[in-house]
Z-matrix of the N, CA and C atoms (Angstrom, degrees):
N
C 1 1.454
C 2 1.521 1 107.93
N 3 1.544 2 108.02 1 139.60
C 4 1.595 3 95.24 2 172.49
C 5 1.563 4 101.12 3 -143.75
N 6 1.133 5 105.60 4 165.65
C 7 2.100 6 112.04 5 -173.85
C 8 1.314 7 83.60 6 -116.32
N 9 1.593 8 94.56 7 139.42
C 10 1.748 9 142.54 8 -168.10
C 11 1.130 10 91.56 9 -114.38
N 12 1.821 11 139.46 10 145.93
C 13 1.176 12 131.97 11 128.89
C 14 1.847 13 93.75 12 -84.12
N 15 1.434 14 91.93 13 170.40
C 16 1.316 15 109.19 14 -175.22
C 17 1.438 16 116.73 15 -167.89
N 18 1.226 17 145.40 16 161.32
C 19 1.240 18 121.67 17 165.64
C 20 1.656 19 107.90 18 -135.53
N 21 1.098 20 125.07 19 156.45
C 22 1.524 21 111.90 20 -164.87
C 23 1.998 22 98.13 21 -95.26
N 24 1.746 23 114.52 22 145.18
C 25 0.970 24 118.59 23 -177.95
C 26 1.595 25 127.45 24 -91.50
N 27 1.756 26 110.91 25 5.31
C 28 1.965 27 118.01 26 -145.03
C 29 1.526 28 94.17 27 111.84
N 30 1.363 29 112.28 28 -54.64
C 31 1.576 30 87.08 29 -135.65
C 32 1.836 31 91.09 30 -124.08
N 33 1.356 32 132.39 31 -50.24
C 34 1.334 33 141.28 32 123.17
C 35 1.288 34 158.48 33 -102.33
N 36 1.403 35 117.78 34 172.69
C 37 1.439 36 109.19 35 164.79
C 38 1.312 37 128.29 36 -65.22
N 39 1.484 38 119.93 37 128.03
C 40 1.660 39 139.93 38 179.39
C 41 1.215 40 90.81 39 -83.88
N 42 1.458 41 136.67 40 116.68
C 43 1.475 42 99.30 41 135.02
C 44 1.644 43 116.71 42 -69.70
N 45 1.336 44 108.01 43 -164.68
C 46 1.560 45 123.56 44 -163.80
C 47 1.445 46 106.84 45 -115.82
N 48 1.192 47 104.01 46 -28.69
C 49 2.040 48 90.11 47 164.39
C 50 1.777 49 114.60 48 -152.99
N 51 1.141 50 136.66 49 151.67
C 52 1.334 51 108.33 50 -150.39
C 53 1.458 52 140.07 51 -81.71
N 54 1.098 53 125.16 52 174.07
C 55 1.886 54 104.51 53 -158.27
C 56 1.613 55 93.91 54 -141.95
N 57 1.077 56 118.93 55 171.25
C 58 1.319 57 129.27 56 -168.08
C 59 1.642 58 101.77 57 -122.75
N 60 1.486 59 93.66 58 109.88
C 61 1.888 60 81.69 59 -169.10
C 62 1.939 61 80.18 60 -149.85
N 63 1.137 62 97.33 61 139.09
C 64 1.734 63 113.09 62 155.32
C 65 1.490 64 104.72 63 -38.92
N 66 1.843 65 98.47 64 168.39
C 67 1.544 66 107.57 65 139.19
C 68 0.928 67 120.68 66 -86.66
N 69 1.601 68 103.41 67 156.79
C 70 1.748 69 98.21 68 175.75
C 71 1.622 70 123.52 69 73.43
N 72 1.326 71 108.61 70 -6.07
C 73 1.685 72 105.00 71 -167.68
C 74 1.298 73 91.49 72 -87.42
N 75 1.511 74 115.07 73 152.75
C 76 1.110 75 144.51 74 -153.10
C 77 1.526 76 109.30 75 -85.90
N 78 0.989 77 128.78 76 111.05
C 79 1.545 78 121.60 77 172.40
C 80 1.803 79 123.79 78 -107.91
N 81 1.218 80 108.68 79 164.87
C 82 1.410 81 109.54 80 178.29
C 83 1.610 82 94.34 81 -117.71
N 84 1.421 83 119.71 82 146.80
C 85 1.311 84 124.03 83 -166.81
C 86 1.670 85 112.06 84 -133.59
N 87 1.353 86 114.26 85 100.88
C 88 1.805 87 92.62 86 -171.11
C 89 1.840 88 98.55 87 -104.14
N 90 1.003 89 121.34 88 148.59
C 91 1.349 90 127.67 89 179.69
C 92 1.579 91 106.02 90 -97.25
N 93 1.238 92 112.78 91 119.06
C 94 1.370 93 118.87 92 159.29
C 95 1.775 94 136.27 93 -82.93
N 96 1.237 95 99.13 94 164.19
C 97 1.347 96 97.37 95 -159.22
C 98 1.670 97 102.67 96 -103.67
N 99 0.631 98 112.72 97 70.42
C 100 1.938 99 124.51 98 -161.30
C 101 1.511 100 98.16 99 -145.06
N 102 1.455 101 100.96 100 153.98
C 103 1.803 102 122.95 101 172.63
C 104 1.547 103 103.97 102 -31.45
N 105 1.137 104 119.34 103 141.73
C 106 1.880 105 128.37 104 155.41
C 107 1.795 106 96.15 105 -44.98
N 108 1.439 107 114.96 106 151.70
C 109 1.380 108 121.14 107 170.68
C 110 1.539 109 94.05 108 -91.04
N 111 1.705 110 95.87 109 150.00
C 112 1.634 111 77.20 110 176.13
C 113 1.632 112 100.10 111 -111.91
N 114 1.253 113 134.83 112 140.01
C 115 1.526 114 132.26 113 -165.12
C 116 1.474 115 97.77 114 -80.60
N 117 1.065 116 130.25 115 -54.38
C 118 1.274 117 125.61 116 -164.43
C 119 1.090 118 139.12 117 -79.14
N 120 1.475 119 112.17 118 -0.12
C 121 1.808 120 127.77 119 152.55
C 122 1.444 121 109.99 120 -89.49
N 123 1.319 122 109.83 121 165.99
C 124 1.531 123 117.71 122 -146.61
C 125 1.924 124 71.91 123 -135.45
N 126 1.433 125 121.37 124 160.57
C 127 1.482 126 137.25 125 172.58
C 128 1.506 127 101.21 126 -51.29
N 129 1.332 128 118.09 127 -41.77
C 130 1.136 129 111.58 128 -159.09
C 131 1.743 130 101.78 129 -72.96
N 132 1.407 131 95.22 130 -52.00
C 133 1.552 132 105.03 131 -166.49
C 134 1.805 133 118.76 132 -62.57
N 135 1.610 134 95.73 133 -13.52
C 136 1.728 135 99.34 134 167.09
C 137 1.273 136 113.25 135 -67.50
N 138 1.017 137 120.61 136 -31.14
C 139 1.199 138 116.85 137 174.72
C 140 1.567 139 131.41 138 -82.25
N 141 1.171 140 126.58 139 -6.89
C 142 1.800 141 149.31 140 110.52
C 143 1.872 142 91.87 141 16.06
N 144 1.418 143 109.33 142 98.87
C 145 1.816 144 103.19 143 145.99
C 146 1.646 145 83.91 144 107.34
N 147 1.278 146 140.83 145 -16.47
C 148 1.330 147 130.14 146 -156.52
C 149 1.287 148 121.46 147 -117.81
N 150 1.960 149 115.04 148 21.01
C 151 1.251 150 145.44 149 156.61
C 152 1.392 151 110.74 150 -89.76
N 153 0.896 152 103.51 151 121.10
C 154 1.846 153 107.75 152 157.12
C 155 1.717 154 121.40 153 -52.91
N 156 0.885 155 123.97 154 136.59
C 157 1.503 156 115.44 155 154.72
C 158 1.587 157 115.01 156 -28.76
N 159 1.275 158 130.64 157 -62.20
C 160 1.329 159 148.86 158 -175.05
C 161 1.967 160 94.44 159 -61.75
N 162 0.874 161 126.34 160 -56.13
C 163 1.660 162 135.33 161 164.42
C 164 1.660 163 115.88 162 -37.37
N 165 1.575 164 112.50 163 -54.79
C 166 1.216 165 153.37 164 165.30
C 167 1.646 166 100.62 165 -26.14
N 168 1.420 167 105.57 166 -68.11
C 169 1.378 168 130.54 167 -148.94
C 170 1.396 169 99.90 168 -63.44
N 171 2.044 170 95.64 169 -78.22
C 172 1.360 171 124.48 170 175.73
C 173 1.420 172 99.78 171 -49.09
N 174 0.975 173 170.31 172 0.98
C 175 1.666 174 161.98 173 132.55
C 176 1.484 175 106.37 174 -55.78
N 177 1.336 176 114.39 175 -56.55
C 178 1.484 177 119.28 176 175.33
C 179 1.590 178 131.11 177 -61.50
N 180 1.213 179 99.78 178 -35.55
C 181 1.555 180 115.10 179 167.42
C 182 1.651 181 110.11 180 -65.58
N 183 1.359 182 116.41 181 -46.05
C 184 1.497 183 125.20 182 -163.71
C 185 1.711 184 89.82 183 -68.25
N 186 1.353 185 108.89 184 -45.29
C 187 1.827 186 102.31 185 -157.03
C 188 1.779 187 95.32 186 -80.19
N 189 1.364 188 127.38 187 -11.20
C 190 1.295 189 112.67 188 -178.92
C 191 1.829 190 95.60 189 -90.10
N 192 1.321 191 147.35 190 17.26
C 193 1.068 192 151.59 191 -169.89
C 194 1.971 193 98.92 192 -129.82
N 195 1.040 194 109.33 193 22.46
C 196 1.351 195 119.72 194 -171.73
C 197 1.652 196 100.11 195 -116.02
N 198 1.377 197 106.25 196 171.11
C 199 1.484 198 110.89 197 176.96
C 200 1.211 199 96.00 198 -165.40
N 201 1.428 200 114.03 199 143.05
C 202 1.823 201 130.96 200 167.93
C 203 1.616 202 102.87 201 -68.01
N 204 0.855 203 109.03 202 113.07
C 205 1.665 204 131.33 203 164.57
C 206 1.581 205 107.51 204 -93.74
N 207 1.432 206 102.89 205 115.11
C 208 1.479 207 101.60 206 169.99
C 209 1.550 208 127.50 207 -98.67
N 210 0.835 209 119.71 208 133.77
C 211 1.728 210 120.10 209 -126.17
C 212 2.319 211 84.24 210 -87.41
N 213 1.190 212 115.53 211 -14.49
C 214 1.556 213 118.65 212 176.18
C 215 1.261 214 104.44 213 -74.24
N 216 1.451 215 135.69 214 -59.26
C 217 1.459 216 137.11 215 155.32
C 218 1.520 217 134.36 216 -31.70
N 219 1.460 218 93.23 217 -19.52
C 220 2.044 219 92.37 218 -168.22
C 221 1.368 220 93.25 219 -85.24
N 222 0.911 221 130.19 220 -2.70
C 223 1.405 222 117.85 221 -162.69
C 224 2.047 223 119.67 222 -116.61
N 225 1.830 224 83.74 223 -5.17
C 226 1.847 225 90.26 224 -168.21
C 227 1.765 226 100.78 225 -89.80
């Protein structure tokens, strides 16, 4: 036996990443009581809106204090 997340679309269950299952094989399905998944944000993009301006900044400042290191050079 193994547990699937999944989220239902209208019409069926999605799971959420892919699984190896027959046709036709028989499943047991429990519905949870948690937020709707939302399909069309990605991990990264949930997190979209949940910087401060001040967060914003200090991110921007740090990456202009950055430099491309090319990983053939670090080593001569």
């Amino acid at each position: 036996m193994e547990a699937v997340r999944a989220y239902y679309d209208g019409r069926a269950f999605i799971p959420t990443k892919p699984i190896k299952v027959k046709k036709n094989q028989s499943a047991i399905v429990t519905i949870l009581d948690e937020r709707p998944v939302n399909r069309t944000k990605s991990a990264l993009l949930a997190l979209a809106g949940s910087f401060t301006e001040q967060d914003y900044e200090q991110i921007t400042e740090a990456l202009k204090d950055t430099e491309r290191v090319d990983i053939d050079e670090m080593w001569l």
